[in-house]
N, C-alpha and C positions, 0 to 999 in steps of 0.2 A: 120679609123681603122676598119675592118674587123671584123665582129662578131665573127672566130675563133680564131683571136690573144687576144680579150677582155679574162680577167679573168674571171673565170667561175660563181665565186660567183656573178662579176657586171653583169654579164647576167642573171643571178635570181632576183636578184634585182630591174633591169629594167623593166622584166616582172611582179613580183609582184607590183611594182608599177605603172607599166601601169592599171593593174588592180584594184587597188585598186582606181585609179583616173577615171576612165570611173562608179563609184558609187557615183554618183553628189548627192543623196540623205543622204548619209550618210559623206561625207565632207560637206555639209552643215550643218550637224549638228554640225559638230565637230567645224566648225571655229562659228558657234553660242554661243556653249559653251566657246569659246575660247576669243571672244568679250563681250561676256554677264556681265562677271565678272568685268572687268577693267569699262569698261561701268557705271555698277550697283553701284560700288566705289565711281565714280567719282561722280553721281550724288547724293547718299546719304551724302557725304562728302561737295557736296556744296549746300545741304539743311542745315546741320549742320552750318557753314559757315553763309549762308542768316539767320538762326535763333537768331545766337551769333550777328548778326552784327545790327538787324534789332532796338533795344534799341538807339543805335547810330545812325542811322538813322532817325527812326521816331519816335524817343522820347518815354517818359514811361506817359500814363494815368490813374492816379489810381481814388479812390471815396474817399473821404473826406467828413465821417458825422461832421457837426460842426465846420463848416473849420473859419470861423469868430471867432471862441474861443481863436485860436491861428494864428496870422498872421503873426509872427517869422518865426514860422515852416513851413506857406505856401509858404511864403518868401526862405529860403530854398531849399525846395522841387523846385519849379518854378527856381531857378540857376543850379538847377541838369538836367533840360531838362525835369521835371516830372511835366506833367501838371493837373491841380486839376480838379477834379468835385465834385460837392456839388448836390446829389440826394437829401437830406432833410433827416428827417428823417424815419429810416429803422427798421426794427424786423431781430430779428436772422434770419427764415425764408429766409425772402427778403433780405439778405445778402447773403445767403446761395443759391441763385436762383443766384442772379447776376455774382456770383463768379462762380457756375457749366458752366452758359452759355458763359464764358469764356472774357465778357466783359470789366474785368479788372486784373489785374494778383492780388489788395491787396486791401480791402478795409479799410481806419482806419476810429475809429470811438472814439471821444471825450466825454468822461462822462459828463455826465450834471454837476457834481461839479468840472469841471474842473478848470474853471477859479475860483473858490473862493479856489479850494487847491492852483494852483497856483501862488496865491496872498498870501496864508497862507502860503509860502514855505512849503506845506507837497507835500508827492510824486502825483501828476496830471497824472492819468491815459489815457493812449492811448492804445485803443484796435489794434489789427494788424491782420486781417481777411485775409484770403489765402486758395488755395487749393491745398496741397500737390500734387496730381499728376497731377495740370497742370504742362507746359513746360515749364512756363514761370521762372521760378527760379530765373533766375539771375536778371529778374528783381525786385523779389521781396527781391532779399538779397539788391538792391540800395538804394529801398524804407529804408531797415532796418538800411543801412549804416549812410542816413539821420537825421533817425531818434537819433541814437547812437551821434550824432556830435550833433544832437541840445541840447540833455539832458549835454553831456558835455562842451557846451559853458553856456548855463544855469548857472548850477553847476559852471565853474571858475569865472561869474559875480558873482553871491549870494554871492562866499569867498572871492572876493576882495572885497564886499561890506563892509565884515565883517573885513579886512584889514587883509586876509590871504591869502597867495600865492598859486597860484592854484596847481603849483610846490610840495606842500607838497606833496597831494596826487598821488605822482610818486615819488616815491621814488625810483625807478630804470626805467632805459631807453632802452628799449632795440630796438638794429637797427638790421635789419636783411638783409645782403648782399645773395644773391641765383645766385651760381656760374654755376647753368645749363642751357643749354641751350633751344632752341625751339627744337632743334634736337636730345637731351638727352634724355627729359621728353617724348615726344613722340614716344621714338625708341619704347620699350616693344608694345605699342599699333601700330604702325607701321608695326611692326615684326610679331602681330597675323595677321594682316588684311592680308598682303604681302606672309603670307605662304599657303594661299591660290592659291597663282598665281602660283604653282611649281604644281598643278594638273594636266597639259595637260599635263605633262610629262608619268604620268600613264592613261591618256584618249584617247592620241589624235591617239597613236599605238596599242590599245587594241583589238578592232574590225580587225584590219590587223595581228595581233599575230595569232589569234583566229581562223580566217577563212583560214590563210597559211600554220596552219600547222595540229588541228583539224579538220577544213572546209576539206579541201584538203583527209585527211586521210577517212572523212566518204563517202565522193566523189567519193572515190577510184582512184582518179587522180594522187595523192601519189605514187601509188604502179609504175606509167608511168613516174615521174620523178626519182625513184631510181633505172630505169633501165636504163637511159641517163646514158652515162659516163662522171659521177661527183661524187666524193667524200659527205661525209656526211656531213662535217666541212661544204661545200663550198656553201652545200643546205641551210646549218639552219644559216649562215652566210649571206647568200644574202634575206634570210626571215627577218633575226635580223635587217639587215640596212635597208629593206622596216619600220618594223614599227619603227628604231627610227629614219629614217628621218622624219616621221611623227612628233613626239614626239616631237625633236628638232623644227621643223617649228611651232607646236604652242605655245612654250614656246619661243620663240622670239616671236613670234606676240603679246601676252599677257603681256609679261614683256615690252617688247617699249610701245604698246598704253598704260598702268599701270602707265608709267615713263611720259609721255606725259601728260596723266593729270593729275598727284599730283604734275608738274611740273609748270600746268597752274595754279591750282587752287590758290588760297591766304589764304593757310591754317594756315598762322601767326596769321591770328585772331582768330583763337582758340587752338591758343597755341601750334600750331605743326611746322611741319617744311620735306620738301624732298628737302636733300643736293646734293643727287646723280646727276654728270654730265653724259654726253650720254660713255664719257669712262671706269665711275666706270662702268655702266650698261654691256657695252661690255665686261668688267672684270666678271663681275657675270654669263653673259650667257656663256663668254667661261667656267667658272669653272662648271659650271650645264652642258653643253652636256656629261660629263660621264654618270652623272645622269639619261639618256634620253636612254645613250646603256646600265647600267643597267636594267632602267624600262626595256626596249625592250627585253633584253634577259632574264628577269625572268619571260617577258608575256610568250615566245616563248617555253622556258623550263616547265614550266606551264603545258601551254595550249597541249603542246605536252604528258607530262602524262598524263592527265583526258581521261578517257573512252570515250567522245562523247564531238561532239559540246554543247550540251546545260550544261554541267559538267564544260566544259571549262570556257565558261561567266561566270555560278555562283563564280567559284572559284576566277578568275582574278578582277570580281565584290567587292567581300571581300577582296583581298589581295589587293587592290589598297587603302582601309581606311588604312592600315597598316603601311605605312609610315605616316602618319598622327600624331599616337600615339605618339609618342616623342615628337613630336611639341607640343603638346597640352600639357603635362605632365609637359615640363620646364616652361612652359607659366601660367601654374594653381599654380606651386611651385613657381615658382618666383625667381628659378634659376640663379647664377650669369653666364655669358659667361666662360668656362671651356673648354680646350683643347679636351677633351673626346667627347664634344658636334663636332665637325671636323672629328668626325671617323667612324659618323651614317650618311648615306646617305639620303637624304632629309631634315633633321636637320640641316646637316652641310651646307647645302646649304641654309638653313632659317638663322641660324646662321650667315653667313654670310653678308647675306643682310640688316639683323638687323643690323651689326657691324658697316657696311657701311654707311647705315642709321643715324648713329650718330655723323660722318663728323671727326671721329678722323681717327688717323693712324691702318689700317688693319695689316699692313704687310704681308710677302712672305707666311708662313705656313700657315695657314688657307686655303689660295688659293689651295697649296701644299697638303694639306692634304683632303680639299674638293673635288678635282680633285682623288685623288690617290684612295680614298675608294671606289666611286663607281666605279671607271675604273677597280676594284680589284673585284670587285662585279659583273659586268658586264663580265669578264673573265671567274669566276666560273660559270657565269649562260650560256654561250654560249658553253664551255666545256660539263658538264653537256648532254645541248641539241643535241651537235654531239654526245654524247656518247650514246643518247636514240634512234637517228637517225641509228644506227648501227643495233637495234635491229630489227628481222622481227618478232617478234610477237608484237613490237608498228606498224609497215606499215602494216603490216595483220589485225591488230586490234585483235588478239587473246590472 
């Protein structure tokens, strides 16, 4: 086909994006940002992962002042995977060093009247030494789990000794069944992380917005393509789909590699879960490319009011956290999922993913309605822009 039978607007198009790809400097940035994130994810998610796992692995070593006082309890400890050390005896101090330097995650330490309370049946104290802001947490709630089972097997010998059923003291039982899932519990936190990944959609066509139709105007190469015979719709139309093919291309690229590896990872072990197959995924990004011609045409709309190039980034700069605000808002409240949430663009796309996330049934409206608001939003922002397009004191810049 003939470059005079192509549409006018795909002729703008091509050329703003021939352009914009001969800037190897500035798409590098973009697909950096655009990898950086998914990236950045995966690896802190499977530091999380190697730290939750590493108990089970390689066992728990704590310090045991006194550990001969009670060899029940070492007994114990030793079938838990939790192996003893016996430093001797320690000062607060030198408790307090051992635990900073992070060589144990708990140190207990047995009173010297241990064994004669413990022969007296009075209560036999056990100190349980720790440092709140290590990491190690969970190892130190196992040690405490332990410890909790030996005082209660203690406790039901003593009362049978005494030919009372240990049974007394329970007098209610309580069983507790937890109907959620790995995919449940961790949608809400799934849902914050993941709505980060709908940012290239306002990043990756910004710089292209900016410089096509701002750029161009302080250039004064603007005023040479509104005297080509072409309408105004079919100018700021062929600039709209330069920056949101942009847009679109790095919101797939970030959403797959995203999906790729929370798909690799083995985030079962800590409790989470990504149910999404590569067709939900395809369902998500088709209902997000509205998403991509609204960003575009509310860069373009934008950037085409501000007085100058360097007016136009700040502005575009600020109004690009703006979709953000919602997200963050249901996420701080705690928000149930709401129909209303499907009518704000960006949210309704977070919303979505969340919903997805949690491996139940979506259904058709959310799709319907995620797709329809920005594409409704997208219309007014490219209106708008032809409209500004018309005027010569925006091409004059007066």
């Amino acid at each position: 086909m003939s470059s005079t039978m192509k549409p006018k607007f795909l002729i703008v198009f091509l050329k703003e994006l021939r352009e914009t790809l001969r800037e190897k400097r500035t798409l590098g940035l973009l697909a950096l940002f655009t990898l950086m994130y998914p990236v950045m994810l995966g690896y802190l998610l499977n530091q999380e992962i190697t730290r939750a796992t590493k108990p089970e692995r390689d066992g728990i070593e704590i310090a045991v002042i006194g550990a001969s006082k009670a060899p029940t309890l070492i007994s114990q400890l030793r079938q838990r995977n939790i192996t003893v050390k016996d430093p001797g005896p320690l000062d607060e101090a030198a408790i307090t060093a051992l635990l900073q330097a992070r060589t144990y995650p708990a140190v207990l330490r047995l009173s010297d009247k241990f064994t004669d309370n413990y022969a007296a049946m009075r209560p036999a104290r056990i100190e349980l030494w720790y440092d709140s802001a290590d990491e190690n947490g969970k190892r130190r709630r196992d040690v405490e789990d332990v410890l909790e089972a030996y005082g209660a097997n203690v406790a039901s010998a003593r009362l049978l000794a005494h030919g009372v059923s240990p049974a007394t003291l329970a007098p209610i039982q309580v069983q507790r069944f937890d109907t959620g899932t790995n995919a449940s519990r961790s949608a809400l936190l799934i849902g914050s992380i993941l709505g980060v990944l709908f940012l290239p959609v306002f990043i990756c066509g910004m710089s292209t917005a900016v410089d096509s139709t701002a750029g161009e105007r302080e250039r004064r190469s603007m005023e040479v393509l509104m005297a080509q015979p072409i309408r105004a719709w079919e100018l700021v139309v062929g600039k709209w789909l330069t920056a949101a093919f942009l847009a679109v291309t790095g919101l797939l690229l970030e959403l797959a590699l995203a999906h790729a590896i929370l798909s690799w990872l083995p985030l079962e072990e800590i409790g989470m879960s990504w149910s999404l197959s590569w067709v939900d995924l395809a369902l998500v990004c088709l209902a997000s490319i509205p998403l991509c011609l609204f960003a575009a045409g509310l860069q373009v709309a934008l950037a085409m009011n501000a007085k100058s190039f360097k007016e136009a980034q700040s502005v575009l700069s600020f109004v690009m956290l703006v979709p953000l605000i919602p997200g963050v808002v249901v996420s701080m409240m705690e928000l149930k999922t709401a129909t209303w949430m499907y009518l704000v663009p960006m949210l309704s796309n977070q919303t979505l993913l969340r919903e997805m996330a949690k491996g139940g049934e979506v259904g058709a409206l959310p799709f319907v309605l995620t797709f329809a608001c920005s594409a409704l939003g997208a219309l007014v922002a490219v209106g708008f822009a032809s409209w500004r397009m018309k005027s010569e004191r925006y091409v004059l810049s007066v």
